[in-house]
C-alpha positions in Angstrom: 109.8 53.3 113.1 106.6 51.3 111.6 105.9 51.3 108.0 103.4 53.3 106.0 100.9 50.6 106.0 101.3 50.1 109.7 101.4 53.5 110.7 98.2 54.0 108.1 95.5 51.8 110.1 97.5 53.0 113.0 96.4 56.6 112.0 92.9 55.5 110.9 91.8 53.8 114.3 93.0 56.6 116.7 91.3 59.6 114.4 88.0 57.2 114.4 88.3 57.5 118.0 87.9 60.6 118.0 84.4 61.9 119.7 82.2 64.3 116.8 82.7 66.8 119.8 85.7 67.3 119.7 86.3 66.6 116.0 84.0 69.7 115.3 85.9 71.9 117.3 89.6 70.8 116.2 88.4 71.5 112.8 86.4 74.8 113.3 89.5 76.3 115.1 92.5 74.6 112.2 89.3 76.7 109.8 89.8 79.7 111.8 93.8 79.8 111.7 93.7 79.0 107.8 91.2 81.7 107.0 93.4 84.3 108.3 96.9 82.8 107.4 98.6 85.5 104.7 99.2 83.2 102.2 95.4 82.0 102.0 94.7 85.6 102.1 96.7 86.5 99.2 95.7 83.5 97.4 93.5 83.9 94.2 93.4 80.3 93.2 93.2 77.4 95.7 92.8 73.9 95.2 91.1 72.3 98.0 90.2 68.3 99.1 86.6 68.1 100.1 86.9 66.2 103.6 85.4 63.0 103.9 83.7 64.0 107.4 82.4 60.4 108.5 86.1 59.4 108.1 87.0 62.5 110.8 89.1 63.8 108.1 89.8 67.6 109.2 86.4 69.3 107.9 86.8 71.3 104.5 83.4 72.7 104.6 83.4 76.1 105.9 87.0 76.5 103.6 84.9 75.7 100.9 82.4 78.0 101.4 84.4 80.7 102.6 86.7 80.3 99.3 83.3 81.0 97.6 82.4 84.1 99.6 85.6 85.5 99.1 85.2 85.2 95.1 88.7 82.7 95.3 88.6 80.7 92.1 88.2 77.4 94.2 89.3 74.0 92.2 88.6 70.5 94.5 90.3 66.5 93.0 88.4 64.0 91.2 90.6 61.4 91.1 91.3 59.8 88.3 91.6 55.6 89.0 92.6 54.2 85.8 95.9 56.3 85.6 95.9 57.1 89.4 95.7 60.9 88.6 93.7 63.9 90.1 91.4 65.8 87.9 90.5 69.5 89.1 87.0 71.2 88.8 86.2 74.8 89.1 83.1 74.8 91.4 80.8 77.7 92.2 78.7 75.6 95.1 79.2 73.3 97.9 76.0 71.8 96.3 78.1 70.7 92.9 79.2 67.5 95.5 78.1 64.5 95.4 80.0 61.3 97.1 81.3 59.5 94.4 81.8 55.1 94.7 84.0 55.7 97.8 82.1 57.7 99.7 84.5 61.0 98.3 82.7 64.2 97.6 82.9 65.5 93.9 81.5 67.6 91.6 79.2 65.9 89.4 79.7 68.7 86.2 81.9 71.1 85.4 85.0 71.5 83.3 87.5 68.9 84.2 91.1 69.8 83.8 94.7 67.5 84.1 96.6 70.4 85.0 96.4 73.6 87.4 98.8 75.9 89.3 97.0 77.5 92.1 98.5 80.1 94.4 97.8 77.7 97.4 96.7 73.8 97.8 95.1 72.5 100.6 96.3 68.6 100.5 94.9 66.0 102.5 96.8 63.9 105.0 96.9 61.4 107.8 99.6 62.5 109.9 102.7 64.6 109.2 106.0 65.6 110.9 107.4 69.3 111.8 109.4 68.8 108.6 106.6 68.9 106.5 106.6 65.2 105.9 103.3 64.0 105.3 101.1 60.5 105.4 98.9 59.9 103.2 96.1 57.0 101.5 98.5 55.5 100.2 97.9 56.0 96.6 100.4 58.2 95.1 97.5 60.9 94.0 98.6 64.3 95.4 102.5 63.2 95.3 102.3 63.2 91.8 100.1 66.3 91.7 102.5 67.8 93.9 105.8 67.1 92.1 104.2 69.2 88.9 103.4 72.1 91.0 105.3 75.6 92.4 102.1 76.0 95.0 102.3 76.8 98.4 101.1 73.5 100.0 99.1 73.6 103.1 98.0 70.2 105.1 95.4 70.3 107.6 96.3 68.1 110.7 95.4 67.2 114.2 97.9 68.2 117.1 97.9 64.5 118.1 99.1 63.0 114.6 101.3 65.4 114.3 104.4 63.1 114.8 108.5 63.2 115.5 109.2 61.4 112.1 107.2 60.6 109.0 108.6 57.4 107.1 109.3 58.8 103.2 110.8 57.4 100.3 112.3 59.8 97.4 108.9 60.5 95.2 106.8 62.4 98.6 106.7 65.8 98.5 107.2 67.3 101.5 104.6 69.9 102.8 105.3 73.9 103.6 102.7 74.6 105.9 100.7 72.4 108.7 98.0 73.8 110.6 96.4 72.5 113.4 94.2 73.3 116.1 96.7 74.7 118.5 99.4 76.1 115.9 100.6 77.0 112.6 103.9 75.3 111.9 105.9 76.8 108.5 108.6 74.0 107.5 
């Protein structure tokens, strides 16, 4: 099995080789499946990553928006980099995002808060494994936001990086729903 870092730029070159064709309808039909999965439904808070799009990240946009229609109280991350945390906002419009130094969108106002519990988090991810298993940056950021929270965590995933082992080491938190274009999969 390769390492995390391996596997990482692995990960990276194959999803950037992905054509905008087919990366816009992978992600329009992984939107579809979420907006009608029962636990998003039921959901009353959800914390959501804002995709980074030009990285082919699985697109957030229509979650965002629809999470706003629907009158969900929507938090998204800011992350913290001096003590490699996530900060949540409360955000009313997709237009409170702005790409921050590395090219992530985040709200430029709004009340910053250390902790939340939402009913559902939608966490961003590499790749992951039918266990739940997920890759990530790299960076520790939603483990640790994960290991202080009783959420129902959903990641957002391509069939193709959806793989038959995820390398982990005792601090991930493993994942309880993967959706992908093709399928939801409940661990």
């Amino acid at each position: 099995m390769l390492d995390k870092t391996t596997l990482r730029a692995q990960i990276k070159q194959q999803r950037s080789a992905i054509s905008w064709h087919d990366w816009e309808r992978w992600s329009t039909d992984i939107q579809k499946r979420l907006l009608v999965y029962p636990a998003f439904l039921k959901a009353h808070i959800i914390h959501c990553y804002v995709s980074m799009n030009d990285r082919k990240e699985v697109d957030t946009r229509c979650i965002v928006e629809s999470c706003l229609k629907l009158n969900k109280s929507l938090f998204v991350p800011i992350m913290k980099t001096e003590v490699n945390e996530l900060q949540h906002v409360k955000i009313s419009t997709n237009e409170e995002l702005k790409p921050n130094e590395w090219g992530v969108p985040e709200p430029e106002y709004g009340e910053r808060l250390d902790k939340i519990d939402p009913d559902l988090i939608i966490v961003p991810l590499l790749a992951a494994d039918e266990r739940g298993n997920r890759l990530g940056y790299g960076k520790g950021y939603y483990d640790r936001f994960l290991s202080q929270i009783s959420s129902i965590k959903v990641g957002l995933v391509f069939d193709q990086f959806i793989l038959d082992e995820i390398p982990t080491e005792p601090h991930d938190i493993p994942l309880d729903v993967l959706i992908t274009e093709t399928r939801i999969i409940n661990v």
